[in-house]
C-alpha positions as CSV (number, residue, x, y, z in Angstrom):
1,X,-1.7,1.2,-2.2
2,X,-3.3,-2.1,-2.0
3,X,-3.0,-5.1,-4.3
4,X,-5.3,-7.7,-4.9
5,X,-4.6,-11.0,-6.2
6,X,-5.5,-11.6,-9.9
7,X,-6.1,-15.1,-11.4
8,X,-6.8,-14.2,-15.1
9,X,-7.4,-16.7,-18.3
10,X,-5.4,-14.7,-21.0
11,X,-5.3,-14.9,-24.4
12,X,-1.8,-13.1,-24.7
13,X,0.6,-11.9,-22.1
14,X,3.4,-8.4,-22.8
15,X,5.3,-7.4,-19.9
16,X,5.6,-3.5,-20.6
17,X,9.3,-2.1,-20.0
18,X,11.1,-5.7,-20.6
19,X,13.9,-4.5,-18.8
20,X,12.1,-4.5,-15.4
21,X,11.6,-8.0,-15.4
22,X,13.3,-11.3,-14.5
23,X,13.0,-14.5,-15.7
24,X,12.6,-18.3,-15.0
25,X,11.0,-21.5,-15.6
26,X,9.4,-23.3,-12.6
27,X,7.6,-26.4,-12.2
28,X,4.1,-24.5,-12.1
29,X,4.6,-22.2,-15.6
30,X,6.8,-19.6,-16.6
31,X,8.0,-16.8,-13.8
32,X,8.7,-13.5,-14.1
33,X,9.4,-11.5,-11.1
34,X,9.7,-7.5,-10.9
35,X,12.6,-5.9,-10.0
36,X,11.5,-2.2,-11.0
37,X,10.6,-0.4,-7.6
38,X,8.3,0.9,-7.1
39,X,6.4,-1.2,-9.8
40,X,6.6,-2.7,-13.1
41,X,3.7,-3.5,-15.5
42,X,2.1,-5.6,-17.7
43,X,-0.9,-5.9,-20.5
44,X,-3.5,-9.3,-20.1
45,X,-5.6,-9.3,-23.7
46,X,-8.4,-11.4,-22.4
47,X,-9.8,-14.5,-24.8
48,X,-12.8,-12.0,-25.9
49,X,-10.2,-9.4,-27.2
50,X,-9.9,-7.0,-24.6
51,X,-6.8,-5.5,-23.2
52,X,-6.3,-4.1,-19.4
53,X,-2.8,-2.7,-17.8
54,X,-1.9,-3.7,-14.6
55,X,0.9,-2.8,-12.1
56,X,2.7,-5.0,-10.8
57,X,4.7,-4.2,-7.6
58,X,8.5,-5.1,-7.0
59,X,9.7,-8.4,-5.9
60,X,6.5,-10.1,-6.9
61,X,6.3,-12.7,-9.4
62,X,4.2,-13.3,-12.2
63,X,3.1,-17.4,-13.0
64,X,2.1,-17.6,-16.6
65,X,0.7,-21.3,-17.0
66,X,-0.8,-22.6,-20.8
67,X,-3.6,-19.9,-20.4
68,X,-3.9,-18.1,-17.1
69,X,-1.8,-16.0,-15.5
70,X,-0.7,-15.2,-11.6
71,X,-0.2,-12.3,-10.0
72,X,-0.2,-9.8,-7.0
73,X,-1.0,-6.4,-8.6
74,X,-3.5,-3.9,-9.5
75,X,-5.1,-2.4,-12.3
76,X,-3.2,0.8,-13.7
């Protein structure tokens, strides 16, 4: 499997399966690492509307800043 880096502007943010994340606050945004092996996943909605899965594989951690969001992953 291979996982690209994603810088995405986002309009709104759901981590599918709650329960497979962790969170934190850090001095760069909001972080939420996954802890779901061998992936967890999440949903971007895009400023234009659309929505896109992605996977998101364990012990990585999601940044979400005012309006983009970070992340090692690939789409589902």
């Amino acid at each position: 499997m291979v996982y690209s880096y994603q810088v995405v502007k986002f309009q709104t943010v759901s981590f599918v399966q709650g329960i497979h994340w962790s969170q934190s606050v850090g001095d760069k945004g909001i972080l939420y690492k996954s802890i779901k092996d061998p992936y967890s996943k999440l949903i971007v909605q895009s400023p234009n509307g659309s929505k896109k899965l992605y996977r998101v594989p364990k012990d990585r951690t999601v940044v979400v800043t005012i309006d983009i969001v970070h992340f090692l992953g690939e789409s589902a």
